[in-house]
C-alpha positions in Angstrom: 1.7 -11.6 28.5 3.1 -8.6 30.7 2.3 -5.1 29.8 4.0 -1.9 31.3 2.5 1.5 30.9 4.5 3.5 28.6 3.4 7.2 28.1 -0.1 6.4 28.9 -0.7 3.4 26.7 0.2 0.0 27.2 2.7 -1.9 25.0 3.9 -5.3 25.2 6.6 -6.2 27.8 9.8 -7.8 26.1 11.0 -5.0 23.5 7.7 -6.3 21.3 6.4 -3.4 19.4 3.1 -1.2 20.5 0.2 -3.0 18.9 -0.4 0.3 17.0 2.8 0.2 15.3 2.6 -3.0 14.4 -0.8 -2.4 13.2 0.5 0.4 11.3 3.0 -1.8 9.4 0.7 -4.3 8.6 -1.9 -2.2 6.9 1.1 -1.2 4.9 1.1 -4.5 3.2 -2.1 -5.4 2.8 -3.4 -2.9 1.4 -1.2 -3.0 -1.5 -1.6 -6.7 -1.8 -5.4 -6.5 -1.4 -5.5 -3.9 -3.9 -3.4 -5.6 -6.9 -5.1 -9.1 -6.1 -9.1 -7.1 -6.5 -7.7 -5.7 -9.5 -6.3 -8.8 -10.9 -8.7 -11.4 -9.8 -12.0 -9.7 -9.9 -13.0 -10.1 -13.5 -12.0 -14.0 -13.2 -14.2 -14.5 -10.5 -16.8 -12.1 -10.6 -19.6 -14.7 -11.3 -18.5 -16.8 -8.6 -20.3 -16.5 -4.6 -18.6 -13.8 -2.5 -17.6 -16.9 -0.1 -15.5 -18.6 -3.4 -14.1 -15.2 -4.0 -12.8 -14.1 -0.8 -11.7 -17.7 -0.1 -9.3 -17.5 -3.4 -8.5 -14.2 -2.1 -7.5 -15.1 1.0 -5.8 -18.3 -0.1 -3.2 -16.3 -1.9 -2.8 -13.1 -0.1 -1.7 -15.0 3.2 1.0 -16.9 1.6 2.2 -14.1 0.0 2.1 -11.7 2.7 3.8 -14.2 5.4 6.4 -15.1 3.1 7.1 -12.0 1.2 5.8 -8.8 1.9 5.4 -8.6 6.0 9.6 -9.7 5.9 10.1 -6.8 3.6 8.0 -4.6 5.5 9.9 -5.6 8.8 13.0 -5.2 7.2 12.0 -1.8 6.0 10.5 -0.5 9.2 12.7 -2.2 11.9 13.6 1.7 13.0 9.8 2.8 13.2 8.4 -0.4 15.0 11.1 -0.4 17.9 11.1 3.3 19.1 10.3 3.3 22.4 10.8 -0.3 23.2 13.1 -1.2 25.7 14.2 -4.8 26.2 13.0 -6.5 29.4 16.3 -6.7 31.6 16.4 -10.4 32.8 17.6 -10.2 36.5 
């Protein structure tokens, strides 16, 4: 992948957003997600090995974050994640 420098810091070629952006915007839905799911599943599984745990953890925050919250999230911050990024011009 290309990068062009871009204020002093490089960000993907192509119109992607800056990795801290999108960084930014992920954190923003797992950390909700994370949060409600420790709340809710943590006195069901509290005797169970920390592997088990994080692997029921894990086994339903993906899923929920690919096919609910990160489309919300992009939806909501479409603005935010595409200042500054221009689209390469194909020539």
């Amino acid at each position: 992948m290309k990068t062009r420098q871009k204020s002093g810091k490089a960000e993907a070629a192509g119109g992607n957003p800056g990795k801290f952006r999108l960084a930014l915007a992920s954190w923003l839905g797992v950390w909700p997600v994370l949060t409600g799911l420790s709340f809710i599943l943590t006195p069901l599984l509290q005797p169970w090995p920390l592997a088990a745990r994080t692997l029921v953890t894990s086994a339903i925050m993906v899923p929920v974050m690919i096919f609910g919250v990160m489309p919300a999230i992009e939806r909501l911050l479409s603005t935010f994640t595409k200042i500054g990024c221009q689209p390469q011009s194909r020539s």
